[in-house]
C-alpha positions as CSV (number, residue, x, y, z in Angstrom):
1,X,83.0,68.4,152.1
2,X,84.3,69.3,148.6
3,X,86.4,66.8,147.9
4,X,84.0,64.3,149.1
5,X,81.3,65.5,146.5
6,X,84.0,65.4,144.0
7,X,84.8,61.9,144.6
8,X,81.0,61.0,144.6
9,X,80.6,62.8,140.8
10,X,84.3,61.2,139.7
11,X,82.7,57.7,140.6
12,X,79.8,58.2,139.1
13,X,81.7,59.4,136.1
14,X,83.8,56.4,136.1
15,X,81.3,53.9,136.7
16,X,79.2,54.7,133.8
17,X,82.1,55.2,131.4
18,X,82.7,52.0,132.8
19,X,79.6,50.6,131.5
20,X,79.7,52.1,128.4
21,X,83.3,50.2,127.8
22,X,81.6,47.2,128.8
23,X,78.7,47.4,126.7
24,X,80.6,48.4,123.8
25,X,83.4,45.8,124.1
26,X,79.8,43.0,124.8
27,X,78.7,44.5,121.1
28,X,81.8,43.8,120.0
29,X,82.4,40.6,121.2
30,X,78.8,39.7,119.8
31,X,79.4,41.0,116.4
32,X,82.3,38.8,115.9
33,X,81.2,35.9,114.4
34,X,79.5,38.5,112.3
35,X,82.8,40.1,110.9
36,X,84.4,36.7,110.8
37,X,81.6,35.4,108.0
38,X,82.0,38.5,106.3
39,X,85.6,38.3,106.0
40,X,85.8,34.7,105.3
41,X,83.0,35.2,102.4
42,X,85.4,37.9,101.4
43,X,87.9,35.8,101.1
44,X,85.9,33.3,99.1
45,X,85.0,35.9,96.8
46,X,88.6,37.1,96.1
47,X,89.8,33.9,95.5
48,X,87.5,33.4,92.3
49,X,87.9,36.7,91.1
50,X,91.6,36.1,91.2
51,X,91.4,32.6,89.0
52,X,88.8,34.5,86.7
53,X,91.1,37.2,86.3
54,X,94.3,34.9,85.8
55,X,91.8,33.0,83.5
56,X,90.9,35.6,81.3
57,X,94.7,37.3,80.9
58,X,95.9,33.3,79.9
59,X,93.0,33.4,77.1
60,X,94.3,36.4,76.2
61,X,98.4,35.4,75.9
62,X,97.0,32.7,74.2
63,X,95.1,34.2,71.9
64,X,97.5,37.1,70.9
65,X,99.9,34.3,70.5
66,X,97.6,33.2,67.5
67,X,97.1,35.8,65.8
68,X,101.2,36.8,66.2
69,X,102.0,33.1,64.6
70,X,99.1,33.3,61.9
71,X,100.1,37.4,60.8
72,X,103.6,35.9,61.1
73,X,102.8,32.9,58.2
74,X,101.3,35.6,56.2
75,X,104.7,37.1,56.2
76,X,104.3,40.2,58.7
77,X,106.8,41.4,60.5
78,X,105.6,40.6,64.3
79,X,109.0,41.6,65.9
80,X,107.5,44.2,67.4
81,X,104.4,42.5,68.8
82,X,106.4,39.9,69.9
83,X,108.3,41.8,72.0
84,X,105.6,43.8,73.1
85,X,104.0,40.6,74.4
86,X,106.9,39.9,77.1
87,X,105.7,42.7,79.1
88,X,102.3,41.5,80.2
89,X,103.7,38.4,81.0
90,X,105.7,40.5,83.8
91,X,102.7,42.5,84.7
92,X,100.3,39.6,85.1
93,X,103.1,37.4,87.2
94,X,103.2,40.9,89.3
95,X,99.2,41.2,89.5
96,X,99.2,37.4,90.7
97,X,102.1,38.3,93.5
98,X,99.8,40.9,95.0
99,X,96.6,39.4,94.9
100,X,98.3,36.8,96.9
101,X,99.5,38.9,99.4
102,X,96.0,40.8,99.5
103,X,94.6,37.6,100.0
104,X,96.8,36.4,103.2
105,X,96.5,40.1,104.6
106,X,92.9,39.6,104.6
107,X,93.1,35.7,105.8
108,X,95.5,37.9,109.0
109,X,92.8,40.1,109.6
110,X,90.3,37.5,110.3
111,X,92.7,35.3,112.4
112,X,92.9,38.4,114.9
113,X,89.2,39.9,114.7
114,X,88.1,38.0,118.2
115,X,91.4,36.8,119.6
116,X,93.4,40.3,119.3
117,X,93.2,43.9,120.3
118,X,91.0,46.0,117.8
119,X,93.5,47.7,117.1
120,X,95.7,44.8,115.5
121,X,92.5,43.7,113.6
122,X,92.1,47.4,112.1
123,X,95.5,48.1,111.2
124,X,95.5,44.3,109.5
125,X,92.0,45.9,107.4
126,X,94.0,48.9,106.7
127,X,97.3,46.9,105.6
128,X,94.7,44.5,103.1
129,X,92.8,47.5,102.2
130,X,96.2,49.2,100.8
131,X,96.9,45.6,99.3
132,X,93.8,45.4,97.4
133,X,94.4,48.9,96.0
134,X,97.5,48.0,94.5
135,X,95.6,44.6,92.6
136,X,93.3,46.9,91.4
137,X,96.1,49.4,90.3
138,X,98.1,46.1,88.8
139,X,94.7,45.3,86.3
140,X,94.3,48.5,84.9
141,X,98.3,48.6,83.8
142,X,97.4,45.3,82.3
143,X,94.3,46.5,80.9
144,X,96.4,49.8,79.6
145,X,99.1,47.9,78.2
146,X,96.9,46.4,76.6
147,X,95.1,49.1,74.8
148,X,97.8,51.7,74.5
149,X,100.7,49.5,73.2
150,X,99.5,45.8,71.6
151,X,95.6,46.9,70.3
152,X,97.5,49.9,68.2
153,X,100.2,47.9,67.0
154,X,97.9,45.0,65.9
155,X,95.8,47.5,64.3
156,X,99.0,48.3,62.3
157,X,99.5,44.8,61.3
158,X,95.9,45.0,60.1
159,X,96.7,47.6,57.9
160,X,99.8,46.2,56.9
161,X,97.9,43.3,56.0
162,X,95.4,45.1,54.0
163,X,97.9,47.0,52.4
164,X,99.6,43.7,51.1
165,X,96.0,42.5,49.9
166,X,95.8,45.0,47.6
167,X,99.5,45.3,46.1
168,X,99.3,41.4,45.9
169,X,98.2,40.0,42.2
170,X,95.3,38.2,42.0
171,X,96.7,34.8,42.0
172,X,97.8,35.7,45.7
173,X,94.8,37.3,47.0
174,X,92.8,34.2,46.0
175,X,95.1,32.4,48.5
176,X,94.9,34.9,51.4
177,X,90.6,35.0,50.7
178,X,90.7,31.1,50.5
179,X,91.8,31.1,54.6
180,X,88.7,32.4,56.5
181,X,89.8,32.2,60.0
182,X,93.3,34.2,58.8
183,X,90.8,37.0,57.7
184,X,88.9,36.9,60.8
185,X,91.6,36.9,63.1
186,X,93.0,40.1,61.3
187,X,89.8,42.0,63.7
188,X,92.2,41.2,66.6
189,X,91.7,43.6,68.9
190,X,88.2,43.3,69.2
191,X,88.5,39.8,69.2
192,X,91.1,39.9,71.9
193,X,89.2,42.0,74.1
194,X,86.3,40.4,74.3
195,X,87.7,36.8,74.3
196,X,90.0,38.3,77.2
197,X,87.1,39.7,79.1
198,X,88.1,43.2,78.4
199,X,86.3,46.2,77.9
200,X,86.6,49.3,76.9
């Protein structure tokens, strides 16, 4: 008699954990097109923040190499910002790697959301998740770079070059007043930054 009642409740047990499987795995099914649009907007998304980035650190290159070339012809020494302007090359090339590869582990995690195990679909979130943590770790060290190593040296060379103003005779500091965009340039950081799309 016991064991009969057990197998009764064990059924009855297993048939409504069945159910609750099926329901759940119905939801799931049903919410797939859901997570797919998601993802794929996502995706979307990612890719113009990546040409806006990549955009704004070219402006910037470009830009500092300006002002490097016009301190230069006002004969600064730029050695040092010169060679100080390698390095974000390396960190932006690096920042454009990863982004990439966020990008394709994100693309992975959609291909599988309907067609795989959940468990392949989550651990492809948790593999772009750890991807997209390591872009946004790659713009701040360009960000840093940026304002602990080139803003504080050109704000050196501004001082240089205010420095030479005033030790230069007259004759010369008609010449360095006549060239506007020289003087204007000389608020490089600033300028930089905000042409950069950089903040503080």
């Amino acid at each position: 008699g016991t064991r009969v009642q057990t197998a009764t409740q064990n059924a009855g047990v297993s048939t409504t954990l069945r159910n609750a499987v099926q329901t759940a795995v119905a939801g799931a099914i049903a919410r797939c097109p859901t997570i797919e649009s998601r993802i794929q907007v996502k995706v979307g998304n990612f890719d113009n923040n990546k040409i806006r980035h990549m955009e704004a650190y070219a402006n910037m290159k470009e830009r500092l190499a300006k002002i490097d070339a016009r301190l230069a012809e006002k004969g600064l020494d730029t050695s040092k910002l010169k060679s100080e302007l390698v390095v974000p090359d390396e960190k932006i090339k690096k920042f454009a790697t990863d982004y990439s590869t966020y990008i394709t582990k994100l693309k992975e995690s959609q291909a599988s959301v309907c067609g795989q195990s959940e468990g392949k679909f989550l651990a492809k979130i948790k593999e772009a998740k750890a991807g997209m943590k390591v872009v946004h770790q790659d713009a701040l060290d360009i960000r840093a770079y940026y304002v602990n190593t080139i803003k504080p040296e050109l704000q050196d060379l501004k001082k240089q070059l205010n420095d030479l103003r005033t030790t230069s005779s007259p004759a010369t500091n008609l010449d360095l007043s006549s060239e506007g965009q020289v003087d204007s340039s000389v608020d490089t950081s600033e300028e930089a930054e905000s042409s950069a799309g950089i903040t503080q």
